[in-house]
Structure formats: C-alpha cells, structure tokens
C-alpha positions, 0 to 999 in steps of 0.5 A: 454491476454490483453497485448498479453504476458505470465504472466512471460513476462509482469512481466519481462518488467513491472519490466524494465519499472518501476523498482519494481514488479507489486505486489509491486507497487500495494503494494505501490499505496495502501500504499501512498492510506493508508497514504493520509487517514491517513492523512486527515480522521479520519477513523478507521484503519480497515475501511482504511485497507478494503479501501485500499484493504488490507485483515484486519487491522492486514494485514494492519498493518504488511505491513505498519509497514515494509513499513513506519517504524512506525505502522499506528497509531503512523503515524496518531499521529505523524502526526497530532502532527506536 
C-alpha cells in the first residue's frame, strides 16, 4: 500500500533495482548484522540470533552455515584466531 504497488510488483522492481529478492536481502542485512557481532562481541550465539532477527539459534545456525560455509562458531574462532 505504501509503494502504491501490488506485493508481486514491488517484488518484480525491488528484484530489478537490486538484483536479489526482498527476502534474501533482509536474509543478507541480518547475516553481515550476525557477522559484525561475531566479530566484535562476545555474545552467546543464541543471544546474537534473537538479535539479528532470526527465529532460534538453531534457525540461525542453519542459514549462516549455508550462507558462509562455516557454522557461526568456527567464524567466531577462526576469526579471532587470526
């Protein structure tokens, strides 16, 4: 209602504008939010999941891995390995 356009529409031109879906770019704002407090908290992993929006840790943890290739843990000691 907002953008004066039916739900398939805006996803049509948000898909043109941005090139991905508008459910994957929220999927990938709450990734890089995920991956920052990874990276600069020490948070539980659960806490960082409820945070960055996602349903559980489990949830979470499932997406990230698909996602990053590694689960939010190893990034977190590979990370602060190095």
């Amino acid at each position: 209602e907002i953008a004066a356009m039916s739900v398939t529409v805006f996803r049509r031109e948000f898909r043109n504008v941005f090139g991905t879906t508008p459910s994957d770019y929220v999927t990938t704002v709450r990734l890089n939010e995920a991956r920052r407090m990874l990276d600069t908290t020490d948070l539980p992993l659960s806490e960082i999941a409820v945070r960055c929006g996602f349903y559980d840790q489990s949830h979470f943890t499932r997406i990230f891995t698909a996602e990053r290739g590694v689960t939010p843990g190893q990034y977190r000691r590979r990370h602060s390995a190095s």
